[in-house]
C-alpha positions in Angstrom: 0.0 0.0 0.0 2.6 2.3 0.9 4.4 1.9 -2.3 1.1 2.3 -4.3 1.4 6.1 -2.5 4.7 6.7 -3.3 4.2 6.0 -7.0 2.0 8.5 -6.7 3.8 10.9 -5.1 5.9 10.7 -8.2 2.9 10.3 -10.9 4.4 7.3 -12.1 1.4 5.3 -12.8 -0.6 8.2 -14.6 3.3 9.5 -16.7 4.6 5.9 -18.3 6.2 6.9 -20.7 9.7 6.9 -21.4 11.0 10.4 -22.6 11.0 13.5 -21.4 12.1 17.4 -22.6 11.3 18.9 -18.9 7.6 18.8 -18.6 6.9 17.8 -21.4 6.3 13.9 -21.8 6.6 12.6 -25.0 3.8 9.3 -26.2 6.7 7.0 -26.1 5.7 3.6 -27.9 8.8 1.5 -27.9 9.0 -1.7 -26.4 7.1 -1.5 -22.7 9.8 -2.1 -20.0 8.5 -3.8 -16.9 9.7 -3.0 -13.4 10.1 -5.6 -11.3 11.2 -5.6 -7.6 13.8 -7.8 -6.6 12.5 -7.7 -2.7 9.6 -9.5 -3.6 9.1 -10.5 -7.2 6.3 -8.0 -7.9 5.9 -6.0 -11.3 6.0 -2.3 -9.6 5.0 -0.8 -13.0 5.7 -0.4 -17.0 7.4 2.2 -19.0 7.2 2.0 -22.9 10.6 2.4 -24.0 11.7 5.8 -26.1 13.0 5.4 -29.8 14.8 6.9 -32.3 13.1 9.2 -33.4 11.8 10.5 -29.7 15.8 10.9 -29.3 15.6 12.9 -31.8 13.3 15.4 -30.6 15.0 15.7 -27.3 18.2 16.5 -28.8 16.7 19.1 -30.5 14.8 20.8 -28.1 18.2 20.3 -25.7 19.9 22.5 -28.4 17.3 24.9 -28.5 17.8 25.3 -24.4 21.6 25.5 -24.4 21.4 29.0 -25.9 19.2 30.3 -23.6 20.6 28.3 -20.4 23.9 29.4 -21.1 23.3 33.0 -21.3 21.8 32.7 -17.7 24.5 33.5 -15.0 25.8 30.7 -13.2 24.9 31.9 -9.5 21.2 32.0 -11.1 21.9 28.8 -12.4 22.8 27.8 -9.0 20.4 29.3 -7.1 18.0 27.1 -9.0 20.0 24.1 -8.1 19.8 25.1 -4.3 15.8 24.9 -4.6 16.3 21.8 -6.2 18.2 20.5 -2.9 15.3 21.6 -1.0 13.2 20.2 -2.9 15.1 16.4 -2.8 15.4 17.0 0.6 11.1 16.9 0.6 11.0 14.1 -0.8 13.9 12.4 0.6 11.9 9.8 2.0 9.8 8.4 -0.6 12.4 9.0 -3.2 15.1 6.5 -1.0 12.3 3.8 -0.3 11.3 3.7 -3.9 15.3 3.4 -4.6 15.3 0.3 -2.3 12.4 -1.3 -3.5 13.4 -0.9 -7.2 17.0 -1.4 -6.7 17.2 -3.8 -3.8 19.5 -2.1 -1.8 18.8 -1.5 2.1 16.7 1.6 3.2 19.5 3.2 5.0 21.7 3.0 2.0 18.8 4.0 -0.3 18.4 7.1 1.9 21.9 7.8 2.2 21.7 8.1 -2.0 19.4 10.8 -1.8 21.5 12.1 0.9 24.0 12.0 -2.1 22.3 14.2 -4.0 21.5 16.7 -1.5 25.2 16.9 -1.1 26.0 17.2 -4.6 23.2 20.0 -5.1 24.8 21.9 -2.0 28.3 21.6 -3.8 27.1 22.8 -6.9 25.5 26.4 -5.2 28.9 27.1 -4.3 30.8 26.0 -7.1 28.5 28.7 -9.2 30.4 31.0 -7.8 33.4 29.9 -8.1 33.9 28.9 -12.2 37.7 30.5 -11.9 40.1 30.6 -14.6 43.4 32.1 -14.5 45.6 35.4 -15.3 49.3 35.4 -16.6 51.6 38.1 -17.6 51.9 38.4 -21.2 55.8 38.7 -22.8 54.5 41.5 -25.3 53.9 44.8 -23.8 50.6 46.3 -23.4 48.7 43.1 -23.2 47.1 40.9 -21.0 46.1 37.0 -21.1 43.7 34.9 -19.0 42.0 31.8 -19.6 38.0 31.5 -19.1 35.8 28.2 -18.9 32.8 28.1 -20.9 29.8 25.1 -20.7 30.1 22.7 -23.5 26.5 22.3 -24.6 24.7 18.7 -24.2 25.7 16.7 -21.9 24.6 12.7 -22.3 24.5 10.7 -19.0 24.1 7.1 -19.0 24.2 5.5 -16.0 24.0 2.0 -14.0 21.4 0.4 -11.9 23.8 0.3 -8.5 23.2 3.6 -7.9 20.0 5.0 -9.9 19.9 8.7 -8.7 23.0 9.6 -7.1 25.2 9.4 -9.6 22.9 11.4 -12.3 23.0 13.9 -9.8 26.5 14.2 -9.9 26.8 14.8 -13.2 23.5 17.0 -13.6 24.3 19.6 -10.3 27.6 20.2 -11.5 26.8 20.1 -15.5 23.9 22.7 -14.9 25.8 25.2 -12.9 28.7 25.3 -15.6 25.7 25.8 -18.1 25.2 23.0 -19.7 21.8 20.9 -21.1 21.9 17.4 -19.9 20.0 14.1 -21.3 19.5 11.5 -19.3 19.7 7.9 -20.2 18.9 5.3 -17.1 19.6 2.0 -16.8 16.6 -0.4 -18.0 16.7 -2.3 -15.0 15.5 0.9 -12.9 13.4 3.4 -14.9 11.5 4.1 -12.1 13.6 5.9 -9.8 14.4 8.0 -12.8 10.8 8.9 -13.5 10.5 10.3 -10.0 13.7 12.7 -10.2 12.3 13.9 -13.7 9.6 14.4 -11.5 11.0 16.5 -9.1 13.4 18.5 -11.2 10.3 19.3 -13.7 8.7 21.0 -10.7 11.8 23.2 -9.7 12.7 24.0 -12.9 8.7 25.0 -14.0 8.5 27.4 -11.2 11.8 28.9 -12.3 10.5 29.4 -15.7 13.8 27.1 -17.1 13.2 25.9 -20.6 12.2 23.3 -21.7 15.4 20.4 -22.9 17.3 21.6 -19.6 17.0 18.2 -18.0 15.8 16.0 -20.4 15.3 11.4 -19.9 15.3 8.9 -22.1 14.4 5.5 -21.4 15.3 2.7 -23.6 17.7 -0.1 -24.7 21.4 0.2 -25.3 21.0 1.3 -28.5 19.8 4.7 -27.3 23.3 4.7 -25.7 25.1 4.2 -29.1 23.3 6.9 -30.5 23.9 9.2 -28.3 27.4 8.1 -27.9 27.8 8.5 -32.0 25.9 11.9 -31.3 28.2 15.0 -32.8 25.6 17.2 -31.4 26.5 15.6 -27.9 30.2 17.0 -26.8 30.6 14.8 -23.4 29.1 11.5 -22.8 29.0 10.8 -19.5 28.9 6.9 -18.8 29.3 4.6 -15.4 28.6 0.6 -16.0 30.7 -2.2 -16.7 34.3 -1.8 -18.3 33.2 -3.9 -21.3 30.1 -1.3 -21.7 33.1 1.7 -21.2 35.0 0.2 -24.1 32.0 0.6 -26.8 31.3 4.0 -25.5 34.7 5.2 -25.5 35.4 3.8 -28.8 32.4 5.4 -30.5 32.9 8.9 -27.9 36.7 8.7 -29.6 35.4 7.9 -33.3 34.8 11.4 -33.3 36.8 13.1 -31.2 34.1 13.7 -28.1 34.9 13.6 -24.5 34.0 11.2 -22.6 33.5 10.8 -18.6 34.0 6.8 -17.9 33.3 5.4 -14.4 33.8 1.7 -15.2 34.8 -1.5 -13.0 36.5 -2.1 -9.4 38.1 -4.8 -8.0 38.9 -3.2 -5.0 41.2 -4.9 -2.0 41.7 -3.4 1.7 45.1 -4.4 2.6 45.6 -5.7 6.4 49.1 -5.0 7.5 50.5 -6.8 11.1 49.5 -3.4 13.4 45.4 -3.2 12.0 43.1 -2.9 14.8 40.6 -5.7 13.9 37.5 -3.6 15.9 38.5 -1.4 12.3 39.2 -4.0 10.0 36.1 -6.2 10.5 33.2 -3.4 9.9 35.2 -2.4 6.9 36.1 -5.2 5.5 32.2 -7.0 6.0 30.2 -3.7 4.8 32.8 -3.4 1.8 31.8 -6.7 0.9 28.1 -7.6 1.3 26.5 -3.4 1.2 24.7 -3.1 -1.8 24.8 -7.3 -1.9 28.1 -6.4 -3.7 26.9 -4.3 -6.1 29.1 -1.0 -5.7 31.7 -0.4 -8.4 33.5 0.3 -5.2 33.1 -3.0 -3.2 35.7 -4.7 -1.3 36.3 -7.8 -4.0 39.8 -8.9 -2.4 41.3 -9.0 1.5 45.1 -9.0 1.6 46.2 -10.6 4.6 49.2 -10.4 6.2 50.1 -14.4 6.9 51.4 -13.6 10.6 47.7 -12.5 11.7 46.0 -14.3 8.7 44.3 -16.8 11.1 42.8 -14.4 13.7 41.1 -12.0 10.3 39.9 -15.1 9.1 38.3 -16.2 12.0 36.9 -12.9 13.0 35.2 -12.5 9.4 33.6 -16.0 9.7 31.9 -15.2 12.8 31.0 -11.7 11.8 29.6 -13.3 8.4 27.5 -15.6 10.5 25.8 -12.6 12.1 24.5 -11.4 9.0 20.8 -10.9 8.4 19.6 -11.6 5.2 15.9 -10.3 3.5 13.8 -7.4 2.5 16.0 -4.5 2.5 12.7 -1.8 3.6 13.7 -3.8 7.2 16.0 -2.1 8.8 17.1 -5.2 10.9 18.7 -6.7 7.5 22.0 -6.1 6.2 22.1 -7.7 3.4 19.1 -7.6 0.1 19.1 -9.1 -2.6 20.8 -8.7 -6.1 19.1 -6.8 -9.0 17.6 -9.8 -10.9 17.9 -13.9 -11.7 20.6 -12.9 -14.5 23.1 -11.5 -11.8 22.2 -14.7 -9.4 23.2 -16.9 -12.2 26.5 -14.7 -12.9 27.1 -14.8 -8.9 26.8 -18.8 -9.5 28.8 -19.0 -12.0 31.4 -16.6 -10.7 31.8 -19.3 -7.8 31.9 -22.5 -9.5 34.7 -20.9 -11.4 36.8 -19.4 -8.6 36.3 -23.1 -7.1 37.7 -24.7 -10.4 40.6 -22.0 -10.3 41.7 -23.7 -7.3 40.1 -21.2 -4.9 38.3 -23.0 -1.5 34.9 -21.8 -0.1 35.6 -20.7 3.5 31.5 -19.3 4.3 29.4 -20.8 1.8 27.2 -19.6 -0.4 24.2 -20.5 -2.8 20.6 -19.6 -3.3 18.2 -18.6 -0.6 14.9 -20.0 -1.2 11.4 -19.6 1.0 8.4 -16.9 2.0 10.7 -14.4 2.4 13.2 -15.0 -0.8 10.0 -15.3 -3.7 12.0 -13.4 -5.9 14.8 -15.6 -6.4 17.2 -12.9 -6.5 18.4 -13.5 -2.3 22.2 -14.9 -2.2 24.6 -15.3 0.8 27.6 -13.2 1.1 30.4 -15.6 0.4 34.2 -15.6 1.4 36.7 -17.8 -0.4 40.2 -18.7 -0.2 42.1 -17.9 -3.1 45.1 -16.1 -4.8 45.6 -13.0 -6.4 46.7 -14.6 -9.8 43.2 -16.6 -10.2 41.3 -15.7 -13.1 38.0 -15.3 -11.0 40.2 -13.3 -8.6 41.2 -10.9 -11.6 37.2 -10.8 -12.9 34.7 -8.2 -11.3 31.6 -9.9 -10.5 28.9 -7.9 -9.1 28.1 -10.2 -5.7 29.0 -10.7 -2.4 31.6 -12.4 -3.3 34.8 -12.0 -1.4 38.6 -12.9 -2.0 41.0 -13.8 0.7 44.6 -14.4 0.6 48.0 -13.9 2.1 50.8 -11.9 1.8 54.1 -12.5 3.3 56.6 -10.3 3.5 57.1 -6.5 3.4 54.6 -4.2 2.2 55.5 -3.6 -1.3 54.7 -7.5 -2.1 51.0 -6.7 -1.2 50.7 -3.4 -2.7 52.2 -5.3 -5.9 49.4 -8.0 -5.2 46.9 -5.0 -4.9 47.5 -3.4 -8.3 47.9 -6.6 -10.2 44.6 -6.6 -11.4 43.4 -4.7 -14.3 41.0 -2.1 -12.6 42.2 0.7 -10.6 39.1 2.1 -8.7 39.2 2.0 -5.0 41.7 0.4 -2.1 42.3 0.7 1.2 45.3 0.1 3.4 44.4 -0.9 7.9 47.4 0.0 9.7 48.8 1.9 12.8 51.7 2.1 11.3 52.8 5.9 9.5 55.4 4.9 7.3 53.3 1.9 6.3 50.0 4.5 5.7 52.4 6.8 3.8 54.0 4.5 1.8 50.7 3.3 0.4 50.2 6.7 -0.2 53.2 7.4 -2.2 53.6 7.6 -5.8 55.2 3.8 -5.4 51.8 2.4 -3.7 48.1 2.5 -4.7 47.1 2.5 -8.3 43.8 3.5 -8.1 42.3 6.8 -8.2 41.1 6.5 -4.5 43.4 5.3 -1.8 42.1 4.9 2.2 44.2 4.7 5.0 41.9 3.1 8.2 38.6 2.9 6.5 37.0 0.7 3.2 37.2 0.6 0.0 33.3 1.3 -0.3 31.6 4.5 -0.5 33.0 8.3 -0.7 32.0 11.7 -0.1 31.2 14.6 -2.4 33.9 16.9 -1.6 36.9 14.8 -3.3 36.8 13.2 -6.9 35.5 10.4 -7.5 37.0 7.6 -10.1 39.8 5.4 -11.3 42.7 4.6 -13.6 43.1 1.7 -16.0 40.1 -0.3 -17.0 38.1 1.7 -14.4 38.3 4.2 -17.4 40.1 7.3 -16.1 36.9 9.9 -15.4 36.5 12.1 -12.4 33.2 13.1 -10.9 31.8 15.2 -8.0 34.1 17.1 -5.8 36.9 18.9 -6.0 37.9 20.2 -10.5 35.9 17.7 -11.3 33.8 20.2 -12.7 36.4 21.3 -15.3 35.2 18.1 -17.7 31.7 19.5 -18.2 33.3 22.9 -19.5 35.7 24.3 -22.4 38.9 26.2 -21.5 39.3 29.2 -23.3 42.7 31.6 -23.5 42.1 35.1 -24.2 44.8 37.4 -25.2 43.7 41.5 -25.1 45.8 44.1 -26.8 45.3 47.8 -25.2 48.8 49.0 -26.4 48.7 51.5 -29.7 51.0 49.0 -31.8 51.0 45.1 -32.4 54.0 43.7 -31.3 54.1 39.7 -32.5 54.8 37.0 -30.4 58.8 35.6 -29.8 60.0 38.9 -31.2 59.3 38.2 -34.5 59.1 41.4 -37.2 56.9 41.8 -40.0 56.8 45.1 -41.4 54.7 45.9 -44.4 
């Protein structure tokens, strides 16, 4: 019943369509994508998919927008974003539970999301004020040079189903202020969740009077992803999925010489060096592992284990793993839900049987949790194995509970060498009280991945810093600190106020 009300909240049942200039709704009649919940099995609603041609029409009316949004000065621009923060924060409630029940992840995590976005919205109202460039001193008298950033146009955003409004929000905050158009592109698996922040925004941004093509969403297949990733007309593509899915969009983003923002794969280990303090290394290690079920690009996939307190972690992780509550995520008691659908359970299954034919051995097991409270099918335990680093599972992202442990022996620098000998470079995590330890994770000779931790997991991160990784994680930055700089162009501006034109390196050239 409760859920029936929140769909309304949102206008969900009466708006099921799939594309969206602001609002606007468009009569959508592609392919009908049903919502199912993976708490309980149920069809929540159905969206008909967008096509081509409704594409199209966004597009357009998004390039229409650009010249008036643009022209709008970006505290304005922020000052609408701030109301837009308010406004999330209204609906902060119904918007995280509908996140959990669509998505599967716990209430408190769907919350936090939203939370997220708040955040992000905050960041944004400052950062409007605060689009800086630069002055330098020109070698030619009587002139002066600076560098100015200006918004790029349309931005595409395509994201995942892990995290279904956060990480649009990212990209839209920050892309608005700078003054750019955004268009949306959600994951299939939850159109929902984006139906309701369309929602939302189209109420902020109708009482501002924005135009229509501002925040535009389109719902469809991949192949709405390859045409906007193809798109000229769309400057910066904005994608966060698998590394395989990165590739095609980088490829075709590159094709034409676009830019492209890629948050891609994790195979994140916390390294535990002799001096951790276990009352640290347990929460971080079990939340890392089994929040989300496993299904955070930043999830802890690997442990690192130093072999002279190997045997005390290990035994402290199978007795916190036997603590875990299992079930409907709306339940705050639970702490672990269940996975997105049957096609990641079987992926999860077949991850395992692998690992076990690699050589790896099951130390909590896992499988299938069937009864009244699992109808869905999509219920798995959190399971820990015993493997090494070189496996070909071990090397794999799979997006599960599914955790890695193994030992190192010697000095530091062999597990930081285990740590980055994987091909993604997302997140990692060092526990130990010991400085030159922390710092020479730190160093340019430790951690490969664009976030390092010293003390706390692998999973999560706050808005203030940037957000993303190296190697196959694909290289983009998003949220905090310059990350705003990807969503603009940067412009150098030389002014002559001399009486005479003096050319640059002393040349002459007299006519």
């Amino acid at each position: 019943m409760e859920m029936n009300k929140i769909l309304e909240t949102f206008n969900i049942k009466s708006v099921n369509n799939g594309a969206s200039s602001g609002s606007v709704w468009m009569e959508t009649k592609g392919t009908p994508i049903q919502a199912f919940s993976p708490v309980d099995g149920k069809l929540i609603a159905t969206v008909n998919a967008a096509e081509a041609s409704d594409y199209e029409h966004l597009i357009t009316t998004a390039q229409s927008a650009f010249k008036e949004w643009r022209t709008i000065p970006a505290p304005k621009r922020g000052e609408i974003v701030r109301q837009l923060a308010e406004r999330i924060r209204f609906y902060k409630d119904p918007l995280g539970k509908l996140v959990s029940y669509e998505m599967g992840k716990s209430l408190q995590e769907g919350l936090g999301e939203v939370q997220e976005m708040i955040d992000i919205c905050d960041f944004a109202v400052g950062l409007s004020r605060q689009l800086y460039g630069l002055t330098m001193h020109s070698e030619r008298p009587g002139h002066r040079m600076y560098e100015q950033y200006h918004p790029l146009g349309i931005v595409g955003i395509i994201s995942a189903f892990n995290f279904p409004v956060a990480v649009w929000n990212w990209n839209t905050a920050l892309a608005w202020v700078c003054g750019d158009v955004c268009i949306w592109k959600p994951s299939e698996k939850t159109p929902l969740t984006a139906l309701a922040c369309q929602f939302i925004t189209n109420e902020v941004f109708r009482e501002n009077g924005v135009p229509e093509g501002v925040s535009s969403l389109v719902i469809g297949d991949a192949s709405l992803g390859k045409l906007m990733s193809e798109d000229t007309r769309v400057p910066l593509i904005s994608a966060t999925g698998s590394t395989r899915m990165g590739k095609l969009v980088g490829a075709a983003v590159g094709a034409r010489l676009g830019k492209s923002l890629l948050e891609l794969g994790g195979n994140n280990a916390i390294i535990i060096a002799p001096s951790a303090d276990l009352k640290m290394v347990v929460p971080g290690a079990v939340f890392g592992a089994v929040g989300t079920a496993g299904q955070r690009c930043t999830s802890t996939r690997r442990l690192i284990i130093h072999a002279s307190i190997y045997d005390k972690v290990k035994d402290a992780l199978v007795k916190a793993y036997g603590q875990l509550k299992i079930g409907n995520p709306l339940d705050a008691n639970n702490h672990v839900g269940p996975l997105i659908d049957t096609d990641a359970v079987a992926s999860y299954l077949k991850a395992i049987d692998q690992a076990i034919a690699d050589g790896a051995k099951v130390l909590v097991e896992g499988g299938v949790l069937s009864g009244a409270e699992y109808t869905s099918g999509c219920y798995v335990k959190p399971i820990i194995l015993e493997a090494e680093n070189h496996h070909p599972m071990v090397q794999h992202e799979t997006f599960a509970p599914i955790l890695y442990i193994m030992k190192y022996h010697g000095e530091l620098t062999e597990a930081i060498d285990m740590q980055n000998a994987v091909p993604q470079g997302l997140s990692s995590a060092i526990m130990t009280n010991n400085l030159k330890e922390a710092e020479a994770f730190l160093a340019n000779s430790g951690s490969d991945c664009g976030i390092a931790n010293v003390n706390i997991g692998t999973s999560g991160a706050e808005i203030g810093g940037a957000f993303g990784g190296e190697k196959e994680t694909g290289g983009g930055r998003e949220s905090g600190s310059d990350a705003w700089k990807i969503y603009m162009r940067r412009q150098t501006n030389t002014i002559n106020y001399s009486d005479s034109l003096p050319l640059a390196q002393g040349i002459k050239f007299d006519l």
